[in-house]
C-alpha positions in Angstrom: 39.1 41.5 265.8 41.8 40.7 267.7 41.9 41.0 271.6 38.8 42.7 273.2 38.3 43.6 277.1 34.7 44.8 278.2 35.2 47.1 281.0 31.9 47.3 283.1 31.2 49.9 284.7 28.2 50.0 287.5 26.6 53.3 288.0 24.9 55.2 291.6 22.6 52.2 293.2 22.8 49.7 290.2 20.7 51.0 288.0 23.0 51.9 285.1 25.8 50.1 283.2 28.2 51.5 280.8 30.4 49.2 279.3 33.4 50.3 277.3 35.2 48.3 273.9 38.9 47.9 274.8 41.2 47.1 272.2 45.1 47.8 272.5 44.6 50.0 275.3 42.3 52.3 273.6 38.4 52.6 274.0 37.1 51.5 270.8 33.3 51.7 271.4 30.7 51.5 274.6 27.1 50.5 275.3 24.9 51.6 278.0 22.3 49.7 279.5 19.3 51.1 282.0 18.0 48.5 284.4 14.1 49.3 285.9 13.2 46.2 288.4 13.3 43.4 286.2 13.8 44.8 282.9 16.5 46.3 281.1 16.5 49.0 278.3 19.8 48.9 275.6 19.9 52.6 275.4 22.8 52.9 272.9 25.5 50.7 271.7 28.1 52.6 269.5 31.3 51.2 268.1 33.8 54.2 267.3 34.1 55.6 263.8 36.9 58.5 264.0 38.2 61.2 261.5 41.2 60.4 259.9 44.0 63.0 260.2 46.9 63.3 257.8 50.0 61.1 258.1 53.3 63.7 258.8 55.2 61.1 257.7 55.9 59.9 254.4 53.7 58.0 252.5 51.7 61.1 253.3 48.0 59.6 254.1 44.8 60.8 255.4 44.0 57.9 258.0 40.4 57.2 259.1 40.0 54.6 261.5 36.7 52.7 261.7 35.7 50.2 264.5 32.9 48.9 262.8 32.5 45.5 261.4 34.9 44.3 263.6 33.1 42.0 266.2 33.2 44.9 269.0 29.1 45.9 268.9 28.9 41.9 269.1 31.5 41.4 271.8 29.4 44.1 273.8 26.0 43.1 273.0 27.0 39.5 274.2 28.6 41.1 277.7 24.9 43.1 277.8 23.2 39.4 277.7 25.4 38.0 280.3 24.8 41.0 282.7 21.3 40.9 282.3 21.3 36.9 282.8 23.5 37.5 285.7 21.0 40.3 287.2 18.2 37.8 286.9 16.3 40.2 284.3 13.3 39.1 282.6 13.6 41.0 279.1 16.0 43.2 277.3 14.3 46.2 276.0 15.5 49.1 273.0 14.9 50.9 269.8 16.9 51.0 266.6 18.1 53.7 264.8 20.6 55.1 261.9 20.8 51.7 259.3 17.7 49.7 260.3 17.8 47.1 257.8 21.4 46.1 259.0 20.5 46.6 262.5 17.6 44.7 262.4 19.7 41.8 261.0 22.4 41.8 264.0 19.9 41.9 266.4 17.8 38.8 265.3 20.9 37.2 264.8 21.4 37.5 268.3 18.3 36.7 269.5 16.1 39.7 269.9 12.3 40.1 268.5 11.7 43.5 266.2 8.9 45.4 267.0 6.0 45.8 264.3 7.2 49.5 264.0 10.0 47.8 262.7 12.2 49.8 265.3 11.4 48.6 268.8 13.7 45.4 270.0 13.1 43.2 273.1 14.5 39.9 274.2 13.2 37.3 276.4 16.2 36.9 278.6 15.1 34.0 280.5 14.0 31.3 277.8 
C-alpha cells in the first residue's frame, strides 16, 4: 500500500497503546496493545472493511472499500514489535480469532509461536 503513518497513542500511566492505520488522511485500521510489567497482550488488530454506498454520480456504482490485504495489519503489527522492543518487554502475548488458518500464517510469518489450542499466540521479544 502506498504511504502508511502509525499514530501511537499512549494511554493513563503507560499501560495501554492504541495505534491507528493512517493512509491519505483517513484512519484505515488500529491495533491495541495492553502492557502488564514485562509482558504485553495484542488485544485486537483490525484493518478497516467498510460498506460500500452508491456512487450519485454516473457510472452509478455501489463502492465498498476494503483495507485488507494491503500491508496495513503488517505495517501495525511491526510498530507493535518495535514498541514492545522499545519498552524492554519480555513476550508479546494474544489470541486469534475470525479466519484462523490465515491468521495463523501472518503471525508465524512474523515471528510468533501458536498455541496448541491452535488459537493462543506469544512471541519471545527479546531473542
Amino acid at each position: 500500500m502506498e504511504d502508511i503513518q502509525v499514530e501511537t497513542v499512549y494511554g493513563q500511566g503507560g499501560h495501554s497503546v492504541l495505534l491507528y492505520a493512517i493512509c491519505r488522511g483517513q484512519r484505515v485500521g488500529y491495533a491495541w496493545l495492553v502492557i502488564d510489567g514485562c509482558h504485553a497482550r495484542l488485544i485486537d488488530v483490525n484493518v478497516y472493511q467498510r460498506k460500500g454506498r452508491w456512487s450519485w454520480w454516473p457510472p452509478f456504482y455501489y463502492r465498498r472499500v476494503d483495507y485488507r490485504g494491503r500491508g496495513i495489519g503488517t505495517r501495525l503489527l511491526e510498530t507493535i514489535i518495535e514498541v514492545c522492543e522499545v519498552r524492554g518487554m519480555s513476550s508479546l502475548l494474544g489470541e486469534m480469532h475470525g479466519d484462523i488458518a490465515r491468521l495463523t500464517h501472518w503471525y508465524q510469518r512474523h515471528g510468533f509461536q501458536v498455541g496448541p489450542g491452535g488459537v493462543a499466540i506469544q512471541l519471545d521479544v527479546r531473542q
